[in-house]
C-alpha positions as CSV (number, residue, x, y, z in Angstrom):
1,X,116.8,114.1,102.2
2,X,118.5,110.8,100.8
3,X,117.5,107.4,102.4
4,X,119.9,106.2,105.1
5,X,120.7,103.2,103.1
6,X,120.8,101.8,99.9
7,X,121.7,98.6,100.2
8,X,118.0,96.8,99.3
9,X,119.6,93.9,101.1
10,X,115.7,93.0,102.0
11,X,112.6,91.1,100.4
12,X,110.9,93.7,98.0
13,X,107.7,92.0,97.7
14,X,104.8,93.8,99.6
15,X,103.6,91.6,101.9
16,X,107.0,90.4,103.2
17,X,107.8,90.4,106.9
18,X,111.0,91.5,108.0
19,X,114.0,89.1,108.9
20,X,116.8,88.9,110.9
21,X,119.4,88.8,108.1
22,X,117.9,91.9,105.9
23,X,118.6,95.4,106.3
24,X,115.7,97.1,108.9
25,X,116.5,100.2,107.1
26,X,116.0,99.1,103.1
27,X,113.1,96.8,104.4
28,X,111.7,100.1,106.2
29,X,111.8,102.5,103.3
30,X,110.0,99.7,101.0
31,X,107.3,98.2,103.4
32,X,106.0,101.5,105.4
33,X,104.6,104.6,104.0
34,X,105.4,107.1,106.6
35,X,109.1,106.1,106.9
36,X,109.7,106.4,103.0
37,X,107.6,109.7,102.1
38,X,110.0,111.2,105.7
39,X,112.9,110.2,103.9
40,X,111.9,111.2,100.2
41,X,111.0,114.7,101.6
42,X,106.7,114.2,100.9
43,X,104.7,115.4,103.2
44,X,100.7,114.1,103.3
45,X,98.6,116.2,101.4
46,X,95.3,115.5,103.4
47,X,94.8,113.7,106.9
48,X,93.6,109.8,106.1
49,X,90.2,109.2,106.5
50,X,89.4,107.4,109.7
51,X,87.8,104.0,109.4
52,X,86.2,103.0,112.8
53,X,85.0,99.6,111.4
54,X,86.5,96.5,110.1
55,X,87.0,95.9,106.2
56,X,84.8,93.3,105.0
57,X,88.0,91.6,103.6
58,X,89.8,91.4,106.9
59,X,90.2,87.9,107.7
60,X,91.6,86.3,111.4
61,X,95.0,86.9,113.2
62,X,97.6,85.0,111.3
63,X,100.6,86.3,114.1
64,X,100.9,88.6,117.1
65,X,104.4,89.3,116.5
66,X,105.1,89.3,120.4
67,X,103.0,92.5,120.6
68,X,100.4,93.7,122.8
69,X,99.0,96.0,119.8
70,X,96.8,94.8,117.5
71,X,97.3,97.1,115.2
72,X,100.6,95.4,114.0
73,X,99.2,92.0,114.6
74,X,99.4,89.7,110.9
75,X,96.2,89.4,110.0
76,X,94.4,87.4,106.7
77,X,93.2,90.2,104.2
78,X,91.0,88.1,101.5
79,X,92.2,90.6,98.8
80,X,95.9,91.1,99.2
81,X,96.9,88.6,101.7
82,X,98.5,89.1,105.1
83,X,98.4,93.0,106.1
84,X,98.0,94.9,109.4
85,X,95.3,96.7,110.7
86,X,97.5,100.0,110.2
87,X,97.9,98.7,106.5
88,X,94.4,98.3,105.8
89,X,92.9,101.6,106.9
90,X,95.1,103.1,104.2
91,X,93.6,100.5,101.3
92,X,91.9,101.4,98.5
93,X,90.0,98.2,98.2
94,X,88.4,99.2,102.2
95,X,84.9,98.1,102.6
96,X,83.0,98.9,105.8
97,X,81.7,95.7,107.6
98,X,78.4,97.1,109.3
């Protein structure tokens, strides 16, 4: 299946957040996983591993976005910047924080 847009009228870098002006679609395909391997027909081979602790390179909340789940909060990552909590427990670079 094709992507429903191919505008790329949106920031490319990785660790941009979306804006009002962009395109939600472009800006999905290029900043979430899930949304671009549904679109470019990939399916997961294996279920990600489950991390139940925080990554030693997590840092503080940066932004709440106006949502109640902190899994989307902006958060410091001491490695690649601001991320979610969604984004790091797909990171290579994870390190437990026992």
């Amino acid at each position: 299946m094709s992507r429903p847009c191919l505008c790329d009228q949106c920031d490319l870098s990785p660790w941009s957040r979306f804006q009002p002006h962009e395109c939600r679609l472009c800006w999905l395909y290029h900043h979430d996983p899930e949304y671009r391997d549904f679109w470019d027909g990939e399916q997961l081979s294996e279920e990600p591993t489950r991390r139940a602790l925080p990554c030693i390179h997590l840092g503080a909340v940066l932004d709440r976005r106006g949502c109640p789940c902190p899994g989307l909060w902006l958060r410091g990552c001491f490695l690649h910047g601001p991320i979610t909590i969604q984004t790091c427990k797909t990171c290579p670079d994870y390190e437990e924080d026992a």
